[in-house]
Structure formats: structure tokens, C-alpha cells
N, C-alpha and C positions, 0 to 999 in steps of 0.2 A: 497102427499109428506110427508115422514116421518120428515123430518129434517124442515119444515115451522116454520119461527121465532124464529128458533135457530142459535147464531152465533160461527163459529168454526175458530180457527187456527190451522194452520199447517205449523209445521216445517219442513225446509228443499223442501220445497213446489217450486222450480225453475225447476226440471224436475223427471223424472224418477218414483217413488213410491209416493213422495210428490204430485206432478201433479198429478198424480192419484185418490189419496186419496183427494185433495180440488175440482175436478172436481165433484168428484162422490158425496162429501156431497152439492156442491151447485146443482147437478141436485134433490136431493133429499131436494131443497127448503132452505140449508145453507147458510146465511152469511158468507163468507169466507177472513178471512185475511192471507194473505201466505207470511212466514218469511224465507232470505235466508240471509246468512252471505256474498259473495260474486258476484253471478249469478245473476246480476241485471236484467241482459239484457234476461232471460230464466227466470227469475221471473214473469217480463214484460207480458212475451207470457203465460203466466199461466193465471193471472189475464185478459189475454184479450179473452183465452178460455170459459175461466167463463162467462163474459162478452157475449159472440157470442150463449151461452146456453139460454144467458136472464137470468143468475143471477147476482147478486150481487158479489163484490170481492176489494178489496184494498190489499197492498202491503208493506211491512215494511222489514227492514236492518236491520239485529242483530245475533250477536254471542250469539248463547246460554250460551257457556261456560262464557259470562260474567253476572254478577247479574244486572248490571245498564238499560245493552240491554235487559232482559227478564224484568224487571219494566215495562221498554222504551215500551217495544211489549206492554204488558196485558193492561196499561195506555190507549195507542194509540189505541186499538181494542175497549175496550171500549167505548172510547170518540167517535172514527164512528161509532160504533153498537147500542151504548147504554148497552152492558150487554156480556158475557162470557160464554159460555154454555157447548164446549168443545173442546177440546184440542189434537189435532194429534202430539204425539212428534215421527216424523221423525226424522230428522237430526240428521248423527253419520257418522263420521270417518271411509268409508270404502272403498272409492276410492283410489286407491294409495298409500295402504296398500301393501308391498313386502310380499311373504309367505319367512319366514326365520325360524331357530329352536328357539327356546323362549330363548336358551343360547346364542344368535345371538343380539336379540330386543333392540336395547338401550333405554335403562331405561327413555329417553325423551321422542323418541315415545311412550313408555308405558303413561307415563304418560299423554301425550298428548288422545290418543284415550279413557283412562277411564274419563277424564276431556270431552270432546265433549260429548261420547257416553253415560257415567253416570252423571256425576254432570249436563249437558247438562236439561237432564229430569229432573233432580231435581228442577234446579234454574226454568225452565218452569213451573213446577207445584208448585211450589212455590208463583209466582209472579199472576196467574190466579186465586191462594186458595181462596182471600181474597174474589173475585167479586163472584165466586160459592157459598164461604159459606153464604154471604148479600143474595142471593138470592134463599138459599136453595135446590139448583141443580147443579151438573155437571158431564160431562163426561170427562175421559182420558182415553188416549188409548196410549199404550206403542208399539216401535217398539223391539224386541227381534228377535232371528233368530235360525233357528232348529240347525245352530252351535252347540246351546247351549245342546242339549240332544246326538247329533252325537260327537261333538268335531270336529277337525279340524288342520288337519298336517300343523304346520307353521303360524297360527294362533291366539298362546297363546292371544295374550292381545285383539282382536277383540271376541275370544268367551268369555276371562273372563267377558268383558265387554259387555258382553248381558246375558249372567246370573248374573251380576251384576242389570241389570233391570229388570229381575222375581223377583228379592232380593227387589227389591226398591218398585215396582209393589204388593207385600203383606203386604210391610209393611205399604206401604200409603195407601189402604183398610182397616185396621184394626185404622188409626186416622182421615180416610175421611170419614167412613162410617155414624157418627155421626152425618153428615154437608147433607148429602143426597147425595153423588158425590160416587160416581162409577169410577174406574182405573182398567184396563184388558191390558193382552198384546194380540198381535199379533205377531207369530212369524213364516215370511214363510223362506222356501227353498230358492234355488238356481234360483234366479228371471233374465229375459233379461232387464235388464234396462244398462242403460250410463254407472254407474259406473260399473253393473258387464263385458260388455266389455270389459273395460279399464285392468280388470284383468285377464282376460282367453276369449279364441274362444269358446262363447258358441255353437258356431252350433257340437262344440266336444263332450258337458256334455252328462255324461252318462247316459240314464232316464231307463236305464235296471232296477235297483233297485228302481225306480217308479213305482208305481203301477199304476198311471194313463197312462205311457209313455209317456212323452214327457214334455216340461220345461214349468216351470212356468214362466210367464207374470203376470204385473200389476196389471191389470185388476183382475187376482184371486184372490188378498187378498182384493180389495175393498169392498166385499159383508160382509167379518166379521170387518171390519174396520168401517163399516156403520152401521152393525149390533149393536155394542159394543155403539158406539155413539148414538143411537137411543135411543126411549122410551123401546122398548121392549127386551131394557137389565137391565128393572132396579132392576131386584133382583141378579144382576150377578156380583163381584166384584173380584175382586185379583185373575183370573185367565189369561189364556194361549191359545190362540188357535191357533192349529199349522198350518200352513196352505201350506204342502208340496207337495202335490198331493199324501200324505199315504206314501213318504220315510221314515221318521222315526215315529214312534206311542208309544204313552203316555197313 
């Protein structure tokens, strides 16, 4: 097990990509504490999947977007884990998102989805610094999205706000890397999860301009998501992996 006596949080962790990613680092032997702002009840079934693998898992309620609640989380992991090792920042603002033209966006929504989806990461990696740096280790892992190199009709404030996190993503490698802590993103394509239902019939997406053919699922970004958070990324920091099935390339 790659992940043995490492403990990890992950945001945004009640279903869809978060569930993915806490599952896959406790099969790989993680500690895993999974924070959702409201999904209590799909948070629940997260931690009880964990649980049914024979790992380990607890459960915590917090708005990223506030600084008290990500204190509250890194606090509270600690205190059951003993110690903070890495850090899955899922959770961002993209259910329930209208595609409208960016002259359309009111300036609240704006500001609302750079607050979740950037400051979100920030206050997270912030409030975990302190316990990585004491113990001269850690991983983060950044959720970004191929938006960000494609761009995206209708979209403005969702892709500014994930190239806002390649931005955040380089620059905390270059004042983390002193501490031993490692920050990379991940950025996939056009994924079947909850939320991307809620906005389009994926059985419509087009995967002609895929090279793989055919949509992405969960389960494909797990393996660099595990990757990143393992030992054997540890010369690997402030970058990007794209993980679309070759749609767009870097």
C-alpha cells in the first residue's frame, strides 16, 4: 500500500470526484477524513464505503470558503489522525452553474465561484501548512480543469477560476518547497459525475475530438491523483496533469 500511515483530506468528498479520490487513497492504505459543506447524508455513504474496504475514515462539515471551518477541519483531522500528510482540494462551484456570456454573469455569482473555487484552496492549504511544516512533509493536490487551456463558451468565471488555481498551484511550490510539501494539480476533461449531469445529457458529449473516444469517468483521474499524493512524486511540484483522454495537449 502506497498511502500506509499517511492521513489525507479531501474536499468536497460527499460524491462524485471527491468520493473517488477518498476511496481510492484509503484503498491505498490512507487515513481519510472527508469534508462537505452541505451533503451530509452522501458524505455519510462515503465514509461508510471506506469503512466496508476495511479502511479507516471520519467525517467533518465545513465551508471552505470560510477560514474558521478550514482551522475547524485541519484541527479536527489532526486531533483523530494524529498528524496531516495530504490534502485533496476538491470542492468548487460547478453544479448549478448556467452557461451565460460573461457580459450576462452577475458580478455576485462572480464573485461567489472565485471565493469557493480559489480562496476555497487557499484557506485549505493554509490551515493544513502549519501541521506539514512541524512534520516536514506534505502533499497537495489541486483540482483545475482542461477549461483552463480549451476555454469555454459561457463559462467565463468557472474557467477563470481554475486557472486561477495553476496560478495558486506555482506559487505555493515555490514557498512550500522549503517545508518538504509538494502541491501539483490535476486537471481533467469533461467527467460523468452528479454535477456534470445536472448540466448537460452526457450520453450527447462529443468524444469525436477525443482521442481516446469516449467520456471520462472518476475513476480516470484517480490514478494521478494518487500518484501526486504518494511517495513517488516527491521530486514533482507546481505542476499540471492533464487528464482528458489526449482532448486538449500541453
Amino acid at each position: 500500500m502506497r498511502l500506509k500511515g499517511r492521513v489525507a483530506i479531501v474536499t468536497g468528498g460527499a460524491k462524485g470526484l471527491g468520493r473517488a479520490f477518498a476511496l481510492k487513497l484509503a484503498e491505498e492504505g490512507a487515513r481519510v477524513m472527508v469534508v462537505t459543506r452541505k451533503d451530509m447524508a452522501n458524505l455519510e455513504k462515503t465514509v461508510q464505503q471506506i469503512k466496508d474496504l476495511g479502511g479507516e475514515a471520519a467525517l467533518f462539515q465545513a465551508d471552505v470558503a470560510r477560514e474558521t471551518d478550514m482551522l475547524n477541519m485541519a484541527e479536527a483531522t489532526n486531533k483523530a489522525f494524529g498528524r496531516i500528510d495530504i490534502l485533496i482540494n476538491n470542492a468548487a462551484i460547478y453544479d448549478g452553474i448556467k452557461r451565460k456570456p460573461f457580459h450576462e454573469i452577475d458580478p455576485d455569482e462572480w464573485d461567489l465561484v472565485m471565493t469557493v473555487n480559489v480562496k476555497g484552496a487557499f484557506l485549505a492549504a493554509r490551515a493544513v501548512f502549519p501541521y506539514m511544516k512541524a512534520q516536514g512533509y506534505g502533499k497537495i493536490v489541486n483540482l483545475s480543469s482542461e477549461v483552463f487551456y480549451t476555454g469555454s463558451n459561457g463559462f467565463a468565471h468557472y474557467v477563470a477560476s481554475k486557472g486561477g488555481i495553476i496560478g495558486l498551484t506555482r506559487a505555493l511550490a515555490v514557498e512550500l518547497g522549503p517545508h518538504n510539501i509538494c502541491i501539483n494539480c490535476v486537471a481533467p476533461g469533461f467527467t460523468d459525475t452528479e454535477a456534470s449531469r445536472g448540466l448537460a445529457d452526457v450520453t450527447k458529449y462529443d468524444t469525436s475530438k477525443t482521442p481516446l473516444r469516449r467520456l471520462e469517468r472518476p475513476e480516470d483521474l484517480t490514478g494521478a491523483a494518487l500518484f501526486l499524493a504518494s511517495p513517488e512524486s516527491d521530486f514533482i511540484t507546481g505542476q499540471t496533469i492533464l487528464v482528458d483522454g489526449g482532448r486538449a495537449m500541453h
